[in-house]
N, C-alpha and C positions, 0 to 999 in steps of 0.2 A: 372503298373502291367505287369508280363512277361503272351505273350500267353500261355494259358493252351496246354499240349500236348493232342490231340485230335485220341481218338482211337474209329475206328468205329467194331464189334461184330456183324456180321450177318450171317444167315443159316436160316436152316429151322426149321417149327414151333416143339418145344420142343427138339431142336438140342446139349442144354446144355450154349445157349449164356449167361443167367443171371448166371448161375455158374462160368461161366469161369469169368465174369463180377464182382463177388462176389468176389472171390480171389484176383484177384485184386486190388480191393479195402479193403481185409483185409490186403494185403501183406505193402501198402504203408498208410495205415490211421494213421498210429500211428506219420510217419514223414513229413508228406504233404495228402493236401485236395486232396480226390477223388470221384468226383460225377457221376451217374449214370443216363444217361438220356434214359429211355425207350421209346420207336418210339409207342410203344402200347397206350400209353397217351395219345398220338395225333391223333387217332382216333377223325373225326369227330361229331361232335354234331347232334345227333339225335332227339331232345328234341319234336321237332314240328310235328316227324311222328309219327303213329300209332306202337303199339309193333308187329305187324304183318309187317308189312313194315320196320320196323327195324331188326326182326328175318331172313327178307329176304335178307337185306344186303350183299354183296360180301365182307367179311373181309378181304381176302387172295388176294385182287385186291389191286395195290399201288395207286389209284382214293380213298382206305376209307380213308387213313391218309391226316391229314394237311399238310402237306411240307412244305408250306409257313409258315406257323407259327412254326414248329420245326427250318426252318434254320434262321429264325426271332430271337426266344432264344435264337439259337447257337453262332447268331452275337454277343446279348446282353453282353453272356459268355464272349466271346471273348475280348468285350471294357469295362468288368470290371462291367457291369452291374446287378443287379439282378434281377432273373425272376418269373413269378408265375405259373409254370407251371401246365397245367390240370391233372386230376387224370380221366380214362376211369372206369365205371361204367361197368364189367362183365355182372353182372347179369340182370341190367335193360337195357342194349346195347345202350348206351347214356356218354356223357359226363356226370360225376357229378358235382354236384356245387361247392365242394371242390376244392381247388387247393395247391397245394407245396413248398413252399416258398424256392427259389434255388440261392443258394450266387455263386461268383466265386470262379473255382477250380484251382488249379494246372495241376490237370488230367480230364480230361472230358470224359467219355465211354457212347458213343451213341452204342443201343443195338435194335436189331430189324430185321425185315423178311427183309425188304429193304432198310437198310442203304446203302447198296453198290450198291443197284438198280439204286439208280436215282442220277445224276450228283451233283445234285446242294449241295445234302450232300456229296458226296465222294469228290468234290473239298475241303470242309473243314476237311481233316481226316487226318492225318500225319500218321497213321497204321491201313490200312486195312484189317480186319481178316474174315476168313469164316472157321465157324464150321459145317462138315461134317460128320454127320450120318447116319448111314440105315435109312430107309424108317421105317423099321419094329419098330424098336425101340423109333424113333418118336411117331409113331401114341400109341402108347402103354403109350407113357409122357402123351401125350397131351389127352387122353382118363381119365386115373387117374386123372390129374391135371384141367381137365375140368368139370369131374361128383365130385370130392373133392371140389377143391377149385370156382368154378363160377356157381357153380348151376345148372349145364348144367346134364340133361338125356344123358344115353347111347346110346339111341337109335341117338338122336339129334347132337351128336359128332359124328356118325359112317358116319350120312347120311351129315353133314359138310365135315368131311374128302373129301370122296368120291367124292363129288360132285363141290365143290370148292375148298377145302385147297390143295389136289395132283394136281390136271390140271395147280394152281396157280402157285404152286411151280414150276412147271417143266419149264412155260411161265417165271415167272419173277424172280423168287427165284434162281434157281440152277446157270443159265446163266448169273448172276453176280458175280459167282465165280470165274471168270476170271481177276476180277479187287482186289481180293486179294492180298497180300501183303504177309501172312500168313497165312495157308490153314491147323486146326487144326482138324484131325478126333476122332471121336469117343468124343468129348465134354469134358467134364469136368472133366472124368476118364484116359483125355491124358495128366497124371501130367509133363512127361517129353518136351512135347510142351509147355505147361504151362508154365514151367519156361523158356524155353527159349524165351518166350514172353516178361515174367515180367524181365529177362535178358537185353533184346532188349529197355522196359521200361526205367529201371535202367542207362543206357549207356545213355538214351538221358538228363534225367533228370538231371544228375550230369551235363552233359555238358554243358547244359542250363543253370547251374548255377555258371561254372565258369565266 
């Protein structure tokens, strides 16, 4: 099996990465496999502490995520293998029991706050992107998409932000935008970056397969 092309999607939290991640994978699913591997899933396993001690958790610190097991499945990808990957529990702030049953792709889109933070993922990424939005307009995603969709209080999102999610971002989030490859502003409404992305895609994928 030929390597999957390996595209890594990071920014900050509600910066438009699963959109742009999205399109992508509608642009190319009709002609070749495109999977989607969320860094958010890999959130450690909380199972054994109390929901007070889980609520108190640093999300936005790159110590929550597994690493070792996201670039474990990336290998697997990689040698053709299939994996089961975990599915993160929102609302209970815990691994679920559930897990993902994930074949090999052609294209593989690792998507998440610090994909391009930490070496040992960006050594495996043939195109690194960083999507760059206001501040404002973040917290405005992530406020809706927190109290809609993960059961989260307003109150509990304002005092997240605040207190961990900006200090984080600024420590380890923004300052690996320098290891970008591709530096898309404004998210998923920057159609014309887009396509030059999925451009960039296109050119490697044909080539790979002469």
């Amino acid at each position: 099996m030929t390597k999957p092309l390996i595209i890594g999607i990071a920014g900050g939290t509600a910066s438009g990465k699963t959109s742009i991640s999205r399109h992508i994978q509608e642009m190319y699913d009709d002609v070749t496999s495109v999977r989607i591997i969320r860094q958010d899933d890999y959130y450690k396993d909380q199972s054994e502490k109390t929901m007070e001690e889980r609520i108190r958790t640093n999300y936005d610190h790159p110590s929550s995520i597994d690493t070792d097991l996201l670039v474990e499945h990336v290998n697997d990808l990689i040698q053709g293998k299939t994996i089961e990957k975990p599915v993160y529990d929102f609302v209970n702030h815990t691994r679920s029991s559930l897990t993902e049953t994930c074949r090999p792709s052609d294209v593989l889109i690792l998507e998440g706050l610090f994909v391009l933070q930490d070496e040992r993922v960006r050594d495996l990424l043939d195109i690194k992107v960083f999507v760059d939005t206001e501040a404002d307009i973040r917290f405005i995603r992530r406020l809706l998409r927190d109290v809609q969709e993960r059961g989260r209080s307003m109150e509990s999102v304002v005092s997240q932000y605040t207190g961990t999610v900006r200090p984080m971002h600024e420590s380890f989030v923004e300052p690996s935008k320098k290891y970008a490859d591709i530096i898309i502003p404004e998210g998923g409404s920057n159609t014309v970056a887009i396509d030059l992305l999925i451009t960039k895609i296109s050119s490697i994928i044909h080539h790979t397969m002469l």
